[in-house]
C-alpha positions as CSV (number, residue, x, y, z in Angstrom):
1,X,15.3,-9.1,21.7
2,X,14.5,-10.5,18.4
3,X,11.0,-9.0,16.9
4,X,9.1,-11.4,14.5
5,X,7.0,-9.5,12.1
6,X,4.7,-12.2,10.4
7,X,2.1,-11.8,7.6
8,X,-0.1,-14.9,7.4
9,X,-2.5,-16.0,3.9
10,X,-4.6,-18.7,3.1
11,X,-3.2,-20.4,-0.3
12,X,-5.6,-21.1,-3.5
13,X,-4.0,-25.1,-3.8
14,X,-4.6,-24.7,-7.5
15,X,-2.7,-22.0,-8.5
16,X,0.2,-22.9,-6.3
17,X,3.2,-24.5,-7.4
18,X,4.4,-26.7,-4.5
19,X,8.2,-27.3,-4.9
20,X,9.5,-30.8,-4.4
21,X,11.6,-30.2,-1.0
22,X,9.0,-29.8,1.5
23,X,10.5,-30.2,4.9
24,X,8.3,-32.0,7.4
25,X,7.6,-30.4,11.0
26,X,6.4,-31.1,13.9
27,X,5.4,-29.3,16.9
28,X,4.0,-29.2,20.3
29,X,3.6,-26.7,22.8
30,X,4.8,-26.7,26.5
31,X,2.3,-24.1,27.5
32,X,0.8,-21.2,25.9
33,X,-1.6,-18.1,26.5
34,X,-2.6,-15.2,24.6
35,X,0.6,-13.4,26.0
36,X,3.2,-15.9,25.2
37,X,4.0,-19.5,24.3
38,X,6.9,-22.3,24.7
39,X,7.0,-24.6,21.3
40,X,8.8,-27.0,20.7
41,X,9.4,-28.2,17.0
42,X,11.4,-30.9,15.1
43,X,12.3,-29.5,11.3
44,X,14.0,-32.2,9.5
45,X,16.8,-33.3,11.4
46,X,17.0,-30.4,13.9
47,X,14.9,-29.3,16.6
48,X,14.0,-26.2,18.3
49,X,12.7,-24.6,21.3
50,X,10.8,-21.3,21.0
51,X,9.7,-18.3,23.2
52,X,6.6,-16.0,21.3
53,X,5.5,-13.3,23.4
54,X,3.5,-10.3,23.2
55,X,-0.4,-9.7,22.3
56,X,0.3,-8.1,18.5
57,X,-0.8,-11.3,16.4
58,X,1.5,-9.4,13.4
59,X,4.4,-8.6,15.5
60,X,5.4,-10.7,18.8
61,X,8.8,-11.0,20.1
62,X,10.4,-14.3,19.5
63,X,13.5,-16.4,20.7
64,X,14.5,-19.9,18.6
65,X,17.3,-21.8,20.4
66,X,18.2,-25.3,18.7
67,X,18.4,-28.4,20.6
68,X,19.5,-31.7,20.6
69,X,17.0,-34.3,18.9
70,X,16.7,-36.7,22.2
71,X,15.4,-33.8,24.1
72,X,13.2,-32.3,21.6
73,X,11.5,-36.0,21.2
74,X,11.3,-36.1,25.1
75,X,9.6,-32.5,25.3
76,X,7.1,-33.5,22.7
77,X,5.7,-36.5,24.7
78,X,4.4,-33.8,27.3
79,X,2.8,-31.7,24.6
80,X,-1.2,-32.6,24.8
81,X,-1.4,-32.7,21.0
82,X,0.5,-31.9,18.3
83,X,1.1,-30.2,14.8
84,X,2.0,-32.2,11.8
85,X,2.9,-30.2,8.5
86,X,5.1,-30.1,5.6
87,X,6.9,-26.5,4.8
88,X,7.8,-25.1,1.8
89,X,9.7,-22.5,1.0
90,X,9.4,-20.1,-2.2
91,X,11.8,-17.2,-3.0
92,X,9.9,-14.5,-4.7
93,X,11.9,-11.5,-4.8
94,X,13.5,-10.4,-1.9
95,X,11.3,-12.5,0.7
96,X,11.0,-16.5,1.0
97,X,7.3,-17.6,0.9
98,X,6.9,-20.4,3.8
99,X,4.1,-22.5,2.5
100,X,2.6,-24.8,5.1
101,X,0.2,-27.9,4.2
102,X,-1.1,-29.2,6.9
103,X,-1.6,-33.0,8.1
104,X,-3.5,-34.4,10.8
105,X,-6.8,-32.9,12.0
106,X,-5.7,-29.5,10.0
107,X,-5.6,-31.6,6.7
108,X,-7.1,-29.4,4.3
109,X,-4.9,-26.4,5.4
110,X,-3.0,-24.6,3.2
111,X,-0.9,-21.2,4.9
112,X,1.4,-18.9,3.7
113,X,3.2,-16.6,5.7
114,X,6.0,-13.6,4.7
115,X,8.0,-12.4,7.7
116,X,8.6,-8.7,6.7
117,X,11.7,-6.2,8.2
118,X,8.2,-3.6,9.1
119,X,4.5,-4.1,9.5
120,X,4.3,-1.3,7.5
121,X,6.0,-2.5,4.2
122,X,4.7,-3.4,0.8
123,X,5.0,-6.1,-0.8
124,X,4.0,-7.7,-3.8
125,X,1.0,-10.9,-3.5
126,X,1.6,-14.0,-5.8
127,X,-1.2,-15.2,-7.6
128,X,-1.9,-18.4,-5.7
129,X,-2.4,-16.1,-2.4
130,X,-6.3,-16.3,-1.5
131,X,-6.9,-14.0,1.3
132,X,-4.9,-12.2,4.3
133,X,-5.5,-14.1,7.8
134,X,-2.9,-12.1,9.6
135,X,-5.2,-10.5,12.4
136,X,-7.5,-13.9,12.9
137,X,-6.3,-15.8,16.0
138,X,-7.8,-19.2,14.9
139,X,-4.6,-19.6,12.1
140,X,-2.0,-19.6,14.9
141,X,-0.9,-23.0,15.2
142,X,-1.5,-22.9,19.0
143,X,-4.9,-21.7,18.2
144,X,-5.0,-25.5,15.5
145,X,-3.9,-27.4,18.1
146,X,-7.0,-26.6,20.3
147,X,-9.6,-26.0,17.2
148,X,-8.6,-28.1,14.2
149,X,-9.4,-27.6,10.4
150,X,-11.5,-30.5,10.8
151,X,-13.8,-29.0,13.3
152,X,-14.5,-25.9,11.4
């Protein structure tokens, strides 16, 4: 079983320096709960589906199986609404940043998460990092899908 441990922070836009090989995403979900979830996402010219599970917002098991293109299309169209976003990613010492800015009804959205190796470890926060969000449900992309930025 693989074990996601996920850190999640809003991003200060005007300290951050956005690299210029953003990968664009997007992503749909089959069904979801609070106990688990069935995405589906296209990331550039692959596509993925994805099991989350558990109640633990920092630590949920997780299961990432790629897929061909044709199907990942066809499994959007019976997503209810979707997630548009452009990822970036950031090496800063041993960890890669993923900075997502979001489109759509989440424009205005600016995340960064850190997957960590504990939920225990330290590590150190760049500048542009605003404030933690790890624990708030409403930053989960399943949770944007239902309640956009735009809403707020």
């Amino acid at each position: 079983m693989a074990i996601e441990i996920e850190r999640k922070f809003l991003v200060n836009k005007d300290l951050l320096p956005l690299p210029n090989d953003g990968k664009k995403l997007i992503q749909g979900y089959i069904w979801s709960d609070p106990q688990k979830s069935l995405r589906i996402r296209i990331a550039g010219e692959k596509a993925f589906l994805t099991i989350k599970s558990g109640n633990d917002i920092l630590k949920r098991s997780e299961f990432e199986y790629e897929i061909p293109m044709t199907d990942a299309h066809e499994l959007l169209e019976l997503c209810d609404a979707k997630i548009e976003k452009t990822r970036y990613l950031i090496p800063m010492a041993q960890y890669t940043w993923e900075v997502d800015v979001f489109h759509g009804d989440n424009q205005g959205l600016i995340v960064a998460e850190i997957e960590l190796a504990s939920s225990e470890e330290q590590i150190q926060l760049p500048e542009w990092i605003d404030q933690e969000v790890s624990n708030d449900p409403k930053y989960l992309n399943v949770s944007l899908i239902e309640n956009p930025f735009i809403k707020w």
